[in-house]
C-alpha positions in Angstrom: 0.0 0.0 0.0 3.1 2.5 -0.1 2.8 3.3 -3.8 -1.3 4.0 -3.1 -1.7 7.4 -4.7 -4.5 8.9 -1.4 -1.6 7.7 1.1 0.5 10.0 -0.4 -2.1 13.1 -0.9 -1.0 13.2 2.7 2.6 13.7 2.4 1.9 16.8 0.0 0.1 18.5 3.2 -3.4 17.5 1.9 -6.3 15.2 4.4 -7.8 12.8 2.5 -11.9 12.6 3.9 -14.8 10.5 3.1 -18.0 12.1 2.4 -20.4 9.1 3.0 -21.5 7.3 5.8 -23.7 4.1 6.2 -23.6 1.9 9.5 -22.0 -1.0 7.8 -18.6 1.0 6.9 -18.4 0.4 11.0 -19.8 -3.1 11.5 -17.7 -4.3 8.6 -14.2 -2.7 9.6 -13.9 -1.1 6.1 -13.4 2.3 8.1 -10.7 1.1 10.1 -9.1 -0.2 6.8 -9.3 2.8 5.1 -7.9 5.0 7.6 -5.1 2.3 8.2 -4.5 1.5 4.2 -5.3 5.0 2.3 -5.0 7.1 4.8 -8.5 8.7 5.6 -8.3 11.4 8.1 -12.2 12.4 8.6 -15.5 12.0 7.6 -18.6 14.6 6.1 -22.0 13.8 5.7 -24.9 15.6 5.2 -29.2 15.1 5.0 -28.6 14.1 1.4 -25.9 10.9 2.0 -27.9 10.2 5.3 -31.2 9.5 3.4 -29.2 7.6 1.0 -27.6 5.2 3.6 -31.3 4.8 5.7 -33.7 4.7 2.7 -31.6 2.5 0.6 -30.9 -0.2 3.0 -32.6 -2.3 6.2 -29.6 -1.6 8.3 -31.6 0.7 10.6 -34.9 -1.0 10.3 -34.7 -2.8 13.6 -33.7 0.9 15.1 -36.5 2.7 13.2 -39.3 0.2 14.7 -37.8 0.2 18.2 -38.0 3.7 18.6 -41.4 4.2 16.5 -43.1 1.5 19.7 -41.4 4.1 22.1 -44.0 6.4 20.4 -40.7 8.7 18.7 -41.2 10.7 15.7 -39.2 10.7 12.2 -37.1 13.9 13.6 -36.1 12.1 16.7 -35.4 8.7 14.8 -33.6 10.5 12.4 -31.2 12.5 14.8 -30.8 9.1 16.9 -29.9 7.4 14.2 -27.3 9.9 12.7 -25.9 11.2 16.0 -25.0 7.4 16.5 -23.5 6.9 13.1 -21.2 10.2 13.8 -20.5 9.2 17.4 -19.6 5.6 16.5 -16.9 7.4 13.3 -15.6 9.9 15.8 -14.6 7.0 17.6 -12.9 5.2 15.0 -11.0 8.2 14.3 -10.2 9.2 17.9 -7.0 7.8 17.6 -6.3 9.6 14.8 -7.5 13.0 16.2 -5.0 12.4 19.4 -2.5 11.7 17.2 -2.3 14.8 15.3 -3.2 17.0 18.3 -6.5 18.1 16.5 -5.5 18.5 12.8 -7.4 15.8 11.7 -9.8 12.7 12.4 -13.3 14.5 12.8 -16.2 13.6 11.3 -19.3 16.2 10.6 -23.0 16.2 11.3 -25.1 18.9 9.8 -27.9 21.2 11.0 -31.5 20.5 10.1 -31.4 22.3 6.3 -34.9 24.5 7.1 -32.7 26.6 9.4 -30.3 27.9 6.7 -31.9 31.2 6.8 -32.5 31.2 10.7 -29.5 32.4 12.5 -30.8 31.8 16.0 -32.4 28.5 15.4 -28.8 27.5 13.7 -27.1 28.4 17.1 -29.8 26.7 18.9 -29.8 23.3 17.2 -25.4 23.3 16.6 -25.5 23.6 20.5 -27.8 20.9 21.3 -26.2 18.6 18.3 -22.6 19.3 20.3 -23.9 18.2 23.5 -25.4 15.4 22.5 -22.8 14.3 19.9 -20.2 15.1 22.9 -17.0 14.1 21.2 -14.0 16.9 20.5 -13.7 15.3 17.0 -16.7 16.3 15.8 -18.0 19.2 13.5 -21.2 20.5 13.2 -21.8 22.2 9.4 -23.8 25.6 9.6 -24.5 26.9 5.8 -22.7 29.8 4.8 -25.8 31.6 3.9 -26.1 35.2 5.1 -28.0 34.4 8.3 -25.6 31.5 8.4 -22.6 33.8 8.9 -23.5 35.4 12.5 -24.2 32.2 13.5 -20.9 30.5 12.6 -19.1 33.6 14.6 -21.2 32.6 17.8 -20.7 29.0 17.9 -17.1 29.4 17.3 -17.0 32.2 20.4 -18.8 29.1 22.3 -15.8 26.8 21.2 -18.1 24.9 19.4 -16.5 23.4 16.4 -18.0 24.4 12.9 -17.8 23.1 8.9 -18.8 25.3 6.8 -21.1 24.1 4.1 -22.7 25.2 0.6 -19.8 27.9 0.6 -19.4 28.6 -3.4 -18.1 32.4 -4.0 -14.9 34.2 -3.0 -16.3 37.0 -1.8 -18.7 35.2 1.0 -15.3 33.0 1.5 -14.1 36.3 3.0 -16.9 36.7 4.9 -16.8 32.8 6.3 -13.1 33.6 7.2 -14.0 37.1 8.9 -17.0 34.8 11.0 -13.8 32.7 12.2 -12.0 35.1 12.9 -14.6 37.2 14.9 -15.5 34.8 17.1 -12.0 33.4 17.4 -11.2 37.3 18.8 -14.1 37.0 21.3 -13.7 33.8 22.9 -10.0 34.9 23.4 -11.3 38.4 24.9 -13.2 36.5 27.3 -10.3 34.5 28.1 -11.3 31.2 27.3 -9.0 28.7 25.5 -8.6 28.9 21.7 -6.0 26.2 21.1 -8.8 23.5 20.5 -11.8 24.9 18.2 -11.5 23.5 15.0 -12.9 24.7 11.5 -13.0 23.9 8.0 -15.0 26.3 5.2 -16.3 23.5 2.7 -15.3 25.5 -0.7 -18.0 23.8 -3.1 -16.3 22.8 -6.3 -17.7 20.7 -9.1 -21.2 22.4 -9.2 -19.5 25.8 -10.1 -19.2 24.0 -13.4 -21.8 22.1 -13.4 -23.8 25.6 -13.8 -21.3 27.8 -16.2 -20.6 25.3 -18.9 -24.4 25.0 -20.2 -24.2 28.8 -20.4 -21.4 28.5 -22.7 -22.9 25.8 -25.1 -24.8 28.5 -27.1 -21.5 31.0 -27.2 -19.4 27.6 -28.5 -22.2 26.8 -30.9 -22.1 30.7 -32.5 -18.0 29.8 -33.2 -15.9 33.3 -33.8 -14.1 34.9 -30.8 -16.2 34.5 -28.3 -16.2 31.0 -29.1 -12.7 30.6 -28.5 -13.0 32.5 -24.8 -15.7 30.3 -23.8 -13.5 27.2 -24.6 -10.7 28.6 -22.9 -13.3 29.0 -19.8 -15.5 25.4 -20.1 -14.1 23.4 -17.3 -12.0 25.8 -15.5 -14.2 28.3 -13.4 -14.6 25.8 -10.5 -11.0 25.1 -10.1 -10.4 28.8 -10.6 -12.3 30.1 -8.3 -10.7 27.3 -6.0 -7.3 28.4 -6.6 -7.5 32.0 -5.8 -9.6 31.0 -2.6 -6.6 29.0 -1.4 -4.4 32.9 -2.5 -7.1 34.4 -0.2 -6.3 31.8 2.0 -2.4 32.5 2.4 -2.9 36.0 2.9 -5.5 36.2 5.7 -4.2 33.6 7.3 -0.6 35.3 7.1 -1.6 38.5 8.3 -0.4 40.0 11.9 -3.9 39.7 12.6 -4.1 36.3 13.1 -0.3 35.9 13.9 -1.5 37.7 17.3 -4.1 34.9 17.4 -1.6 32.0 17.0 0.1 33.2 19.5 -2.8 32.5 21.9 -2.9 28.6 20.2 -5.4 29.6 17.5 -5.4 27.3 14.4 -6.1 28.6 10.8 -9.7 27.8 9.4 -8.8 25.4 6.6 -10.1 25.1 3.3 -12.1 21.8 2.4 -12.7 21.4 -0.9 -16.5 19.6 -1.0 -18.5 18.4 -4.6 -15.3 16.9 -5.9 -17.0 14.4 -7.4 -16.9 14.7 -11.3 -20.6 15.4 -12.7 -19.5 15.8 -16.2 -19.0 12.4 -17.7 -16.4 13.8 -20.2 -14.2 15.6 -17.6 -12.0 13.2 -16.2 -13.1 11.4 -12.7 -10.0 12.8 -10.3 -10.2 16.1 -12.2 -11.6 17.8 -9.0 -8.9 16.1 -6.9 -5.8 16.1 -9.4 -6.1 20.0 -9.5 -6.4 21.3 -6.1 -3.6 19.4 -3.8 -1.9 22.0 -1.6 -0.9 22.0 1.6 -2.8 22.6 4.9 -6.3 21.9 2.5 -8.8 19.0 3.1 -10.4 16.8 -0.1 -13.2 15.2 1.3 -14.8 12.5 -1.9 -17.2 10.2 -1.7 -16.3 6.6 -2.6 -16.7 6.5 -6.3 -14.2 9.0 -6.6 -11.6 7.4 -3.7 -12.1 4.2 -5.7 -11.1 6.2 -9.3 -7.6 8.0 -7.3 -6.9 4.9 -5.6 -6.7 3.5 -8.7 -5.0 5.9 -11.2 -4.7 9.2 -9.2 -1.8 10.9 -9.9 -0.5 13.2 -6.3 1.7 16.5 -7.1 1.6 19.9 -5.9 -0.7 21.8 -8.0 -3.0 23.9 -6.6 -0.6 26.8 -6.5 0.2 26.5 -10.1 -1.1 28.5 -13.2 -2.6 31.4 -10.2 -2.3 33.9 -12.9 -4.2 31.9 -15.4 -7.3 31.6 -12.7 -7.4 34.9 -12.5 -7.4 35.2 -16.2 -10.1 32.4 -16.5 -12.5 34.5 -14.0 -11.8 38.0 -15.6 -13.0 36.5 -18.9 -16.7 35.4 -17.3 -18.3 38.6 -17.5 -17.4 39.2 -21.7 -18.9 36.2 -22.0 -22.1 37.8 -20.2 -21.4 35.3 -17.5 -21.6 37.2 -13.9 -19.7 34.8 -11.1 -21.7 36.6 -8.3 -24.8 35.2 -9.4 -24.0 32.1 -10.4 -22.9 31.4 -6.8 -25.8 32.9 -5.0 -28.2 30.5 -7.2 -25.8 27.4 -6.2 -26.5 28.4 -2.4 -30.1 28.6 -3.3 -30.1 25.7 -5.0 -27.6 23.9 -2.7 -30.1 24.5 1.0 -32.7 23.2 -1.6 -31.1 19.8 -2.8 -30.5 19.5 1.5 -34.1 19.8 2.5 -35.3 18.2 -0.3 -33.9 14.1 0.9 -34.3 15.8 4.6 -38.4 15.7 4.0 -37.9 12.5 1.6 -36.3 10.9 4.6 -38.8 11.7 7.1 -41.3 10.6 4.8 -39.7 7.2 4.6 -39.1 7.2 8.3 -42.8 7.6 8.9 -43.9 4.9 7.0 -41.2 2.4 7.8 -42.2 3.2 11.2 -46.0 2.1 10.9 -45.1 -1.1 9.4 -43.9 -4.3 11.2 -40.6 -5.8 10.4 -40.1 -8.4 8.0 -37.6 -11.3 7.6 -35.9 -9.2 5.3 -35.5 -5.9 8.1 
C-alpha cells in the first residue's frame, strides 16, 4: 500500500476525507481499513448521503421500529440514528485525532437544512447537536448563507467546532473567514482557550461548473471569438475560483492579525474542498482532486471518486500552479455575459434546496417504515 496514490495526498500536506457514511462501513471494519491503508483522516455527511444510507438499505430498520413502539417521531429517529452513526466514526478516528493533536480525524454532522436562513435556530440546534454528539472530533456544518454567517461567529466564540457548508463564492469566502476570525477574537477576549476549536470552510467545487458550462454551449455553438473564450473557460471556473480561494487563504491567514491569534494557540480555518465528485461524464473522474492538492487543505470525496484515485490518481503539488491563469479564466466570465456573483448565489439557493429536499424524503420514509412491522428481510 506505499505506492497507493490517497496515502501519499497526505505527504503533500493535503487530508484525505470521506463524504459518505452508512452503518456497515463500522460493523464491517472497512473504516478502520481505510484509515489504516489509504490514509483517511475524517468523515462529512450531510441530510442528502444520510437519506441515502437509511432509505436505501434495512440496516436501521430494527432501530427505526424500536424507537417508533417508544411512540418517537421521524425527527427524533432520524437524529438518533445519525448522531450514532457520527459518534460511532468519531470514535474510530479518535486515535487519529490524538494523534495529530486536533489537525485531523473529525467527522461532521449537519444542522436540520430548514434553518439555513435562521441564524438563532442554527445556534440553537449546533448547541444541542454538540452536546449530544459530545465528542472533541466532531464538527457541526452551519450553511454559509447570510444568516448563516453570525451564527458561525457565535458558535465558534462558544468553542463549538463548525464546517462550513454550501460555501461557493470568494467573496462570501471572505466573509466565512471574517466569522472565524470574529469569534475566534471573542472567545479569546473572554479568556477562554482557543488552542482546541476547530474549523473547516467546505469551498463547493464541481457544481461551479456544473452551472457555467451549459451557459457556454450557445456562445461555443455561434463559433468566432467569443467561441474561443468560452472554450478557454468550459471546465476551468470551479477550479479557478478554488485556486484564488486558497491565494485568499495565504494571505489572511498570514496576516499579523491572526499571527497575534496564534500566539494565543489559535489554528487557521482550513479550506475543504466539497463536490469533488466529477458530474461531467467527459471531464475526467479525479479532475476535481488532481487540481487542487496543496498543503494545509482537506479533499473530502465520496467513494466512487476514492475508488477512481486509488486506482490511477496521480498526487503532485498543483494547486498553487497557473494562479495567474485563474485569475485570467475568472476576468474572462463577465465578456462572455457570465456574472460569477450570481451564479454562486443560485448554487446556495439551489444547494439548502437539494438538503431539504432528501431531509423531507427521509422523514417521509421514516414515517412509513415506522408504521409497518418488520419483515424477515429488516
Amino acid at each position: 500500500m506505499q505506492d497507493n496514490p490517497l496515502k501519499k495526498l497526505g505527504m503533500l500536506g493535503q487530508s484525505i476525507w470521506l463524504d459518505y457514511i452508512r452503518r456497515d462501513l463500522f460493523a464491517g471494519g472497512r473504516l478502520r481499513r481505510m484509515i489504516e491503508e489509504d490514509g483517511l483522516r475524517g468523515m462529512t455527511s450531510n441530510p442528502s448521503i444520510f437519506e441515502k444510507a437509511i432509505v436505501d438499505s434495512h440496516d436501521y430498520d430494527k432501530d427505526i421500529q424500536a424507537m417508533a413502539l417508544k411512540g418517537k417521531g421521524a425527527e427524533t429517529i432520524y437524529e438518533t440514528l445519525s448522531q450514532r452513526d457520527v459518534q460511532s466514526a468519531a470514535d474510530e478516528f479518535r486515535p487519529l485525532h490524538d494523534r495529530t493533536d486536533g489537525e485531523d480525524g473529525y467527522v461532521s454532522l449537519e444542522v436540520n437544512p430548514h434553518l439555513a436562513h435562521d441564524t438563532n435556530g442554527t445556534v440553537q440546534e449546533a448547541r444541542r447537536l454538540w452536546g449530544a454528539l459530545d465528542r472533541p472530533n466532531v464538527f457541526i456544518k452551519v450553511p454559509a448563507t447570510a444568516e448563516g454567517l453570525p451564527a458561525i461567529q457565535q458558535l465558534i466564540s462558544e468553542g463549538i467546532n463548525v464546517n462550513v457548508t454550501l460555501l461557493f463564492g470568494l467573496p462570501r469566502y471572505r466573509q466565512v473567514v471574517e466569522a472565524y476570525l470574529a469569534g475566534i477574537e471573542a472567545r479569546s477576549i473572554r479568556g477562554k482557550a482557543v488552542r482546541h476549536v476547530a474549523s473547516v470552510a467546505s469551498f463547493f467545487v464541481s457544481r461551479i461548473d456544473s452551472l457555467v458550462d451549459p451557459l457556454l454551449e450557445p456562445i461555443l455553438a455561434q463559433g468566432g471569438k467569443e467561441a474561443d473564450l468560452a472554450k478557454a473557460v468550459r471546465g476551468q471556473v470551479a477550479i479557478s475560483s478554488a485556486k484564488l480561494a486558497y491565494q485568499i487563504y495565504k494571505k489572511i491567514f498570514g496576516t499579523i492579525r491572526y499571527k497575534s491569534l496564534m500566539e494565543k494557540g489559535a489554528r487557521v480555518q482550513r479550506l475543504l474542498w466539497a463536490s469533488t465528485s466529477t458530474k461531467n461524464p467527459n471531464y475526467s473522474d479525479v479532475k476535481y482532486v488532481e487540481a487542487l492538492i496543496g498543503p494545509d487543505t482537506v479533499n473530502t470525496a465520496p467513494p466512487e471518486t476514492l475508488d477512481a484515485y486509488r486506482d490511477h490518481g496521480k498526487p503532485k503539488a498543483r494547486l498553487e500552479q497557473d494562479v495567474r491563469e485563474a485569475r485570467r479564466v475568472l476576468e474572462l466570465l463577465p465578456e462572455l455575459g457570465i456574472n460569477i456573483d450570481n451564479v454562486t448565489r443560485q448554487l446556495e439557493v439551489e444547494g439548502v434546496e437539494k438538503f431539504i429536499k432528501p431531509f423531507d424524503k427521509l422523514m417521509e420514509t421514516l414515517a412509513q417504515r415506522s408504521a409497518r412491522p418488520l419483515t424477515r428481510e429488516s
